[in-house]
C-alpha positions in Angstrom: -5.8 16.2 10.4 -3.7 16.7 7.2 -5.2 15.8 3.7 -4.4 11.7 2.8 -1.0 11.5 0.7 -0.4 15.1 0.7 3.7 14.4 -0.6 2.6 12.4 -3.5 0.0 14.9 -4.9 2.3 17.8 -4.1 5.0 15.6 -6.3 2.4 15.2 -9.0 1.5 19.1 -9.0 5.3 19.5 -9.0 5.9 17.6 -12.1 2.8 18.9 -13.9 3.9 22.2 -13.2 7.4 21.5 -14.7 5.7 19.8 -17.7 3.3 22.9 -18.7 6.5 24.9 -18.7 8.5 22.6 -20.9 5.5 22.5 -23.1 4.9 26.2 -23.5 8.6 26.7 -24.0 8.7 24.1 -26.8 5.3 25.6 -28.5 6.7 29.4 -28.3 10.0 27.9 -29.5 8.2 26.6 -32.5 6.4 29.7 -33.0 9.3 32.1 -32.8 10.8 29.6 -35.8 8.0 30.1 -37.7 8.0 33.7 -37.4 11.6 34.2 -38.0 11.9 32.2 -41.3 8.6 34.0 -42.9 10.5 37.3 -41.9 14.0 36.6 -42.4 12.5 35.7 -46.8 10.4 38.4 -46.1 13.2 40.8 -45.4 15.6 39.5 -48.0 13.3 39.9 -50.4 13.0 43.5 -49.9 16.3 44.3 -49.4 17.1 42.5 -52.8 14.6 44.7 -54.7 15.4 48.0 -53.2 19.5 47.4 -52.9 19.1 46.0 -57.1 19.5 49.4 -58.8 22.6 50.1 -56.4 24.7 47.2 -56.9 25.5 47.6 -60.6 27.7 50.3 -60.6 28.1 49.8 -56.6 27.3 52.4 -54.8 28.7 51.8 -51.1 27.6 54.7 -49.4 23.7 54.1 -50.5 24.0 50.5 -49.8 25.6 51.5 -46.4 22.5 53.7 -45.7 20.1 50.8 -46.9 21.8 48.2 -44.9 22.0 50.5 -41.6 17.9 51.4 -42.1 17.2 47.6 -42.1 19.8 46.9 -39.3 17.1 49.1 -37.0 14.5 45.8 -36.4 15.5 44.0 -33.1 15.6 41.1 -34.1 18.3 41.7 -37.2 21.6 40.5 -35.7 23.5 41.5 -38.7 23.5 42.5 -42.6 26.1 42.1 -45.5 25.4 43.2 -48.9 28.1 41.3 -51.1 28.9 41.7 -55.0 29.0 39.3 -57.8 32.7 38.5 -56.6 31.5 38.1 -52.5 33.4 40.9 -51.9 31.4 43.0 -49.0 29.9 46.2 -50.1 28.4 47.3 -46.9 27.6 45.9 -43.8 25.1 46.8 -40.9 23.4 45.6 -37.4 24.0 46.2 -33.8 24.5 42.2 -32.7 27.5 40.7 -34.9 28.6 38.8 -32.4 25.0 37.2 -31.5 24.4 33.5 -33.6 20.9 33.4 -35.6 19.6 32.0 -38.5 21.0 32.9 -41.6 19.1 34.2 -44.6 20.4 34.3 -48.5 19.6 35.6 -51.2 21.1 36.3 -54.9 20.5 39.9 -56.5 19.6 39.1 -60.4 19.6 41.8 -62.9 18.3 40.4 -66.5 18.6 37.0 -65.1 22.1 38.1 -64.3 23.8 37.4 -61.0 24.9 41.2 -59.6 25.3 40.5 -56.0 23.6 38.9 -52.6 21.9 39.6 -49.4 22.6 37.9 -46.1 20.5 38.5 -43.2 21.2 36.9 -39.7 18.2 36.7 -37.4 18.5 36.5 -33.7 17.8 33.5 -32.6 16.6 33.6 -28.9 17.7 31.1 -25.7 15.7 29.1 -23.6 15.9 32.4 -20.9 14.9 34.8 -22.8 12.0 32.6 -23.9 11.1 32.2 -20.5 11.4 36.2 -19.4 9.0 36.5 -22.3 6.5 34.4 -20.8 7.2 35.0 -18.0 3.1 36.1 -17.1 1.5 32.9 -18.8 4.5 30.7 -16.2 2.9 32.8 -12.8 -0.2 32.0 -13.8 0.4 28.6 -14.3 2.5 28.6 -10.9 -0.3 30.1 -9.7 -3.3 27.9 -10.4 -1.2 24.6 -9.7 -1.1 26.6 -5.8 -4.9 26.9 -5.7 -5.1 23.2 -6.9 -2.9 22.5 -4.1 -5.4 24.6 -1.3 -8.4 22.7 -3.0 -6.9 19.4 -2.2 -6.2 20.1 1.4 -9.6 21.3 2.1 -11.6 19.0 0.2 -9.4 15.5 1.0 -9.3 16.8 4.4 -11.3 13.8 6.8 -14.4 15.6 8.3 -14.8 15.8 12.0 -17.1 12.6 12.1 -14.8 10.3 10.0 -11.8 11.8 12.4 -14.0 11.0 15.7 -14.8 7.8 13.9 -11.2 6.8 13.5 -10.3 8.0 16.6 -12.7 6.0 18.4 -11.7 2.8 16.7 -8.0 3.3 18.2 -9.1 3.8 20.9 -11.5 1.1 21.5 -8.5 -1.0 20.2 -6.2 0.2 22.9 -9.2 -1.0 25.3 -9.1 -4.0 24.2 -6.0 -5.0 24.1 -4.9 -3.3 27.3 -7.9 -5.5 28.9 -6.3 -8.3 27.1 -3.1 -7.6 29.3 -4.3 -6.8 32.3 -6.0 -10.3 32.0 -3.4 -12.3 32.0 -1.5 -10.8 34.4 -4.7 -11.3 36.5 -4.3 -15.0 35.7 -0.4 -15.3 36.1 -1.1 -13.5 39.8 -3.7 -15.9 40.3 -1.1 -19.1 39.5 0.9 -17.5 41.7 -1.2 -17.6 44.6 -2.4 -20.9 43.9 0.9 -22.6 44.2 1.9 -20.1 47.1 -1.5 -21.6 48.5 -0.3 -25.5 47.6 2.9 -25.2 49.3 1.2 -23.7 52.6 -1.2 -26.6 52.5 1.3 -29.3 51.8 1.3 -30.9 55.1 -2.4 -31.7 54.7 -2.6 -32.3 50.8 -5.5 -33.6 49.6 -6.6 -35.7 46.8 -7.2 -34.0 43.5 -9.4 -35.5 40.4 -8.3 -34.4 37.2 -10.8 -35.4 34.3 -8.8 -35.9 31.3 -9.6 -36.2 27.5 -9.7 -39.3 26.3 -7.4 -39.5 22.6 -9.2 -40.8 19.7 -9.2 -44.3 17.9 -7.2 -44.9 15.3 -10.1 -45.7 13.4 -11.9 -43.0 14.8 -12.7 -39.8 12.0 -11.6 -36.9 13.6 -11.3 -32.9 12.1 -8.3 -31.2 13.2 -7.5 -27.2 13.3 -3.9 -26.4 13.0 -3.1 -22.9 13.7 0.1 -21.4 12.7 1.9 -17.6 12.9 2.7 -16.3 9.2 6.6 -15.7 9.7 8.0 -14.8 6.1 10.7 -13.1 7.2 12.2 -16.0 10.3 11.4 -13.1 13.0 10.9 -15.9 15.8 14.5 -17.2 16.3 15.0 -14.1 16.8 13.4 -13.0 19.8 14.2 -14.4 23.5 11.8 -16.7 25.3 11.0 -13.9 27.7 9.1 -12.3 24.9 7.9 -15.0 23.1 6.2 -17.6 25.8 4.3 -14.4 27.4 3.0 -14.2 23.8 2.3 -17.9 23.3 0.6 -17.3 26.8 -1.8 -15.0 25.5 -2.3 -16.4 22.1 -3.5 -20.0 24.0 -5.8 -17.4 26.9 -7.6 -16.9 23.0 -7.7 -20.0 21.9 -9.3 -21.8 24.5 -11.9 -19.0 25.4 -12.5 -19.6 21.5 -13.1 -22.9 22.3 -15.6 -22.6 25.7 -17.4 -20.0 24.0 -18.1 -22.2 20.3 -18.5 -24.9 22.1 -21.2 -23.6 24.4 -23.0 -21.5 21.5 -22.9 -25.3 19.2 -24.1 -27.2 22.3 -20.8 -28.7 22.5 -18.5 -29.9 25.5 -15.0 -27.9 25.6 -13.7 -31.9 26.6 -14.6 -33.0 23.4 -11.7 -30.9 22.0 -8.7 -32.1 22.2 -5.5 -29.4 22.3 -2.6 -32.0 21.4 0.0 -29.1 20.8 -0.6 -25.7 22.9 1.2 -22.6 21.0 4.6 -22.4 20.6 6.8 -21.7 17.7 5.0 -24.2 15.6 1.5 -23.1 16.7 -1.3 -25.2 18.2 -3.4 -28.0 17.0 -6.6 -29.8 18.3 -9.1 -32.1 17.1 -12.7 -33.2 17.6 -14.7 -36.2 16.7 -15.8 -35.5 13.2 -19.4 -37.5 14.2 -20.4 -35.2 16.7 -23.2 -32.8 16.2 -21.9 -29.4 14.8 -18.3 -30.5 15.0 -17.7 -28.7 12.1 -19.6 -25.4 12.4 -18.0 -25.4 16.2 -13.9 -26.3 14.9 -14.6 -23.8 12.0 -15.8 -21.2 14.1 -13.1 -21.4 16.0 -10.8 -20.6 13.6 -12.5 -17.6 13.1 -13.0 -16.0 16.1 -9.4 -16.6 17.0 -8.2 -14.9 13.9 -10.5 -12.0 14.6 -8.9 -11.7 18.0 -5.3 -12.2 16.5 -5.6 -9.8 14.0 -6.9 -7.3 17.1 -3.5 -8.4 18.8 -1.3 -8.0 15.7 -2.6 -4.4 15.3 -1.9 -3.2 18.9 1.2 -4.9 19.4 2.5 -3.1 16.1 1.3 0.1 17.4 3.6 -0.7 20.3 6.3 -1.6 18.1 6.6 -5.5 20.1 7.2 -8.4 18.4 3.5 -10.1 17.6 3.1 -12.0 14.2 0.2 -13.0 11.9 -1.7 -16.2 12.2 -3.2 -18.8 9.2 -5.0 -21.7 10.3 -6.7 -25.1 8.5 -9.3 -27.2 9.0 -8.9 -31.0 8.0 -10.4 -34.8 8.2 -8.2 -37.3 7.1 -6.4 -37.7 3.5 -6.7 -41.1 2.6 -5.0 -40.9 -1.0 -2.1 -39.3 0.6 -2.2 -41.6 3.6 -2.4 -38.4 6.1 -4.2 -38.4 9.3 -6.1 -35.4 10.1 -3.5 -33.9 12.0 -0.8 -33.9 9.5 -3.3 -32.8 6.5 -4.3 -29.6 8.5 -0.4 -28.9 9.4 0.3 -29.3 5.6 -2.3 -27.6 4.3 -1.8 -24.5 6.5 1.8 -24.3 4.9 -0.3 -23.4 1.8 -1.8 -20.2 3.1 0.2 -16.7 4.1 -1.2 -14.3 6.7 -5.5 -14.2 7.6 -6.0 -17.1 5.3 -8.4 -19.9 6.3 -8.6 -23.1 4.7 -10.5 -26.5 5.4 -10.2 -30.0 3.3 -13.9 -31.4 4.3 -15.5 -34.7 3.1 -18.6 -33.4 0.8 -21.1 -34.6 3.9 -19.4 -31.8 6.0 -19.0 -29.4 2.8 -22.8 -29.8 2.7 -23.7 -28.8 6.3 -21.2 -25.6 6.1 -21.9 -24.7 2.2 -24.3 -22.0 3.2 -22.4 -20.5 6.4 -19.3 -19.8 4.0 -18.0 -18.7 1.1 -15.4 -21.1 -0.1 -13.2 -20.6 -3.5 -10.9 -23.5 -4.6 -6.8 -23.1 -3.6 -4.7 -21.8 -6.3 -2.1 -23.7 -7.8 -3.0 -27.0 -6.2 0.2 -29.7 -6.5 -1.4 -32.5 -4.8 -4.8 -34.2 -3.8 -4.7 -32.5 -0.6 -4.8 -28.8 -2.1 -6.8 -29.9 -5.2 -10.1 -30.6 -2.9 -9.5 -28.3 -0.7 -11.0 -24.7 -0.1 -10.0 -21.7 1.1 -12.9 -19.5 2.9 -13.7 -15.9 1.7 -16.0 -15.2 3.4 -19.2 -16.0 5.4 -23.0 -15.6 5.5 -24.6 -12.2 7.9 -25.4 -15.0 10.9 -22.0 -16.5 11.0 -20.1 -13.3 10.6 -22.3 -11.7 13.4 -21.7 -15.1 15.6 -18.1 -14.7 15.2 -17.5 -11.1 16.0 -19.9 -11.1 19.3 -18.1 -13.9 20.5 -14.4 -12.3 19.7 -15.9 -9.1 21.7 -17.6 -11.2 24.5 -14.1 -12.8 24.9 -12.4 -9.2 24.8 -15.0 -8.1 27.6 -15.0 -11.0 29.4 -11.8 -11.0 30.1 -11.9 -7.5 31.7 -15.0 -9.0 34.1 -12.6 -12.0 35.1 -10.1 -9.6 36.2 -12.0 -7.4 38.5 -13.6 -10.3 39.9 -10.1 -11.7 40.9 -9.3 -8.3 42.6 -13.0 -8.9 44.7 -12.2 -11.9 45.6 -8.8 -11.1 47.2 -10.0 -8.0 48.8 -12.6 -10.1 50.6 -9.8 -13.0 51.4 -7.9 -10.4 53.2 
């Protein structure tokens, strides 16, 4: 496996490597100025004093000599030797035609003006600055490359944090392939059981159904809303052949969630209450806020199912098929506001954005889960319900453990319940 964000360092080596050019350009730019002005007075200096005793009478062909012997340094684009009058009394140099810096200086003889020296210096461009440095620029090039090598080997994962990542995706996979096999296990098994209704119409027989019996009025109750975290209005946009096998799976969760909190709280899964199963808007049920645990169970029901969603959301995107966050809210009643316990955790949840948990408690139940969870108060509350309520961050080693044996338990369970199914048939047959 490649080095993490190998593109971005490579850009960053790029542009350092283009910056340490500019820079040494601009330094040996600024040298070469420095050097060429102390020459350039240098050189007319010297040409003043030994050109002197030649300009007064002038003497053209000395001067010419003179002139031509300076002309010899590289760097001397081109000399004129002028008279009082700037009239030209010789000129020299082998790059006329190259611009430079130009250098000027007056010939006096008893502080009286007999002539003047101009020198023009070659000044160098940009290439020929860089063909003269053109070793220190390899070098550069070249230690950016081995900076480049070093990365990749040391950044590179080691085997065990590859096999470790590996094994994570793949134990993913696993799960959520168990996850589907499940409920196509269950939608064969209410399949058969309807096929099986239809044969046995003729002798149908009575069946009891125990339901849940709604809550008083007057009766406190706490109330987990669960909703998907759709920012960007993704669900109108898919067809209910995608979406209700999703819903499907998303309540298979939520109500092992429920059997397996319940049973771990010493709970009944009939105390809850599932008044809306998923759908677009999500699900909702309550308990009796008076029985024992109520809270630890409805709170730890939250979390495991958002354990197991965020497994979901993670696969599915792998897949590239439509799966979206959840956020969910635990709430009693909202007496200031006039809010049941329903409608406080619906609103409340419209608070949070993807993962987030919050829960609006009375300060009896804050009590009893204070030292399960971490809570932190909601930002930027706007009304009584957000101003007492909490938003969890976390929770205590024994709650956290709970939570993620039950989300595998469910994850493996599931897998049993299947293979089971496929006994039983094979012994039907």
């Amino acid at each position: 496996m490649n080095a993490p964000r190998q593109g971005l360092f490579a850009s960053l080596l790029i542009i350092s490597f283009a910056l340490h050019t500019f820079l040494l350009v601009i330094a040996t730019t600024h040298q070469l100025n420095e050097n060429r002005a102390s020459q350039g007075q240098l050189m007319t200096s010297q040409l003043v004093a030994d050109s002197l005793s030649e300009l007064e009478p002038a003497n053209t062909v000395s001067l010419a000599l003179l002139a031509n012997r300076y002309a010899t340094n590289p760097s001397v684009a081109s000399i004129r030797i002028l008279d009082a009058q700037k009239q030209v009394l010789a000129t020299s140099g082998l790059a006329k035609t190259r611009q430079g810096e130009v250098f000027v200086r007056d010939a006096l003889q008893n502080e009286k003006k007999v002539g003047s020296i101009e020198i023009t210096l070659i000044k160098p461009s940009i290439g020929e600055i860089l063909r003269t440095q053109w070793l220190a620029i390899l070098v550069s090039f070249i230690i950016h490359g081995l900076v480049w090598l070093a990365y990749r080997a040391i950044a590179r994962p080691t085997r065990s944090e590859l096999l470790t990542r590996l094994n994570k995706e793949a134990r993913l996979k696993h799960e959520i392939q168990q996850l589907m096999e499940a409920l196509e296990a269950e939608k064969a098994d209410k399949t058969l059981a309807i096929a099986q209704i239809k044969q046995q119409a003729n002798k149908p027989k009575p069946l009891k159904v125990e339901l849940p019996v709604e809550f008083d009025k007057e009766q406190a109750a706490l109330a987990l809303n669960i909703q998907y975290y759709d920012p960007k209005q993704l669900m109108n946009t898919v067809s209910q052949s995608v979406s209700v096998p999703y819903f499907n799976l998303c309540q298979i969760f939520l109500n092992k969630s429920i059997e397996l909190s319940a049973q771990h709280f010493k709970l009944n899964s009939k105390d809850f209450i599932v008044h809306q199963e998923f759908n677009q808007q999500g699900a909702l049920l309550t308990i009796a806020a008076d029985k024992p645990n109520a809270a630890h169970c409805i709170l730890m029901i939250g979390s495991v199912f958002q354990l197991l969603s965020d497994v979901l959301y993670k696969r599915y995107r792998e897949d590239k098929r439509f799966v979206l966050q959840t956020r969910c809210a635990v709430t009693t009643e909202v007496e200031a506001m006039q809010l049941d316990a329903m409608q406080a955790a619906d609103r409340l949840t419209h608070h949070l954005i993807a993962k987030e948990m919050a829960l609006y408690l009375s300060n009896d139940l804050l009590k009893q889960i204070g030292e399960n969870y971490q809570l932190v108060s909601m930002p930027n509350p706007t009304n009584v319900l957000t101003r007492h309520a909490f938003m969890i961050n976390g929770m205590n080693a024994e709650s956290a453990e709970l939570a993620q044996n039950l989300r595998t338990e469910i994850l493996k369970g599931k897998k049993k319940n299947t293979a089971s199914n496929d006994n039983t048939r094979v012994s039907v047959s």
